[in-house]
N, C-alpha and C positions, 0 to 999 in steps of 0.2 A: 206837336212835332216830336217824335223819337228821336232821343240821347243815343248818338253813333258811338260806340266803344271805337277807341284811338289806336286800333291795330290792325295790322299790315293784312293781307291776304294769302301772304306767300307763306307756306309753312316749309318746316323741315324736312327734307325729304329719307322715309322711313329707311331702315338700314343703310343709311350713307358712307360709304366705304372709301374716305380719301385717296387710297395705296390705290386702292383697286381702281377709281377715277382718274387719278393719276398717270396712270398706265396707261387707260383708254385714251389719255389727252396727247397723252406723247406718240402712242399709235396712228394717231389722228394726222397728226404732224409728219410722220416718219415719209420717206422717197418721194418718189415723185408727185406735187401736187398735195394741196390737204383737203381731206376728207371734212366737209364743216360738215354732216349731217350728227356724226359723235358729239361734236364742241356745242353743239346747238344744246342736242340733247342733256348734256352733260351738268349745262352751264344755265339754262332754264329751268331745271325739276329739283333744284334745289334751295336753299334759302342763303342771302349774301353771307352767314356766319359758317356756312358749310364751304361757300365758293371759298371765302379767307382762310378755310382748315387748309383745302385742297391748294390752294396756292403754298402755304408753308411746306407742304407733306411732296410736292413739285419739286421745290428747290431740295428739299433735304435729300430726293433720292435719287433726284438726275445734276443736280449742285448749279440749276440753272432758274433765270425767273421766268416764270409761266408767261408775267405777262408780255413780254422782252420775246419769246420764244411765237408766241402768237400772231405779235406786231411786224416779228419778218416775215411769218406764212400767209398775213390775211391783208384783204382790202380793202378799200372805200368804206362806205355809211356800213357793212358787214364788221370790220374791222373794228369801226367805232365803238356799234353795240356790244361788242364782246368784251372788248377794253372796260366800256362803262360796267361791264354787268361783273368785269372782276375787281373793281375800285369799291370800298369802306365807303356806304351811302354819304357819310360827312366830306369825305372826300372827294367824291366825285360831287356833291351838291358846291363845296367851292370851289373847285374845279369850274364848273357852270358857272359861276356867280362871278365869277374873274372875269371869264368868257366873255361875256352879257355885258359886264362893265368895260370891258376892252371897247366893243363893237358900241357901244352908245357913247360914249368919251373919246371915240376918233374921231 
């Protein structure tokens, strides 16, 4: 049996330009209704340490929080994944692990 090396699959995605993602996220967002087809793309082709840049780089230049900003534009099980995919893997794993504990200990 081959030795799996212990790393992830998602890489960093090449020239990742927070400002300029940034921008896209908030255009996303902007009038009537949101565009989820940008937030998908945005927020899937890149790696959770890039989503963390781009959330810091959100607040510094609209002075507001991405995720806070998403959670009034978006809905249901759509909403959820987005949320998850902007949460610190440790974070969002106890997040889950509270969850799980909640729902087995009622």
């Amino acid at each position: 049996m081959a030795a799996h090396a212990s790393r992830g699959t998602i890489t960093p995605a090449k020239n990742f330009d927070a400002e300029a993602e940034a921008e896209n996220m908030r255009k996303a967002m902007r009038g009537i209704g949101t565009d989820e087809a940008p937030i998908t793309e945005i927020l899937t082709r890149c790696s959770n340490e890039q989503r963390q840049e781009l959330r810091v780089k959100y607040k510094t230049m609209f002075g507001k929080d991405l995720s806070k900003d998403l959670e009034s534009e978006l809905t249901g099980n759509y909403e959820n994944a987005v949320l998850a995919l902007l949460e610190p893997p440790v974070t969002y794993l106890v997040k889950e692990l509270r969850r799980a504990m909640k729902v087995y200990y009622s």
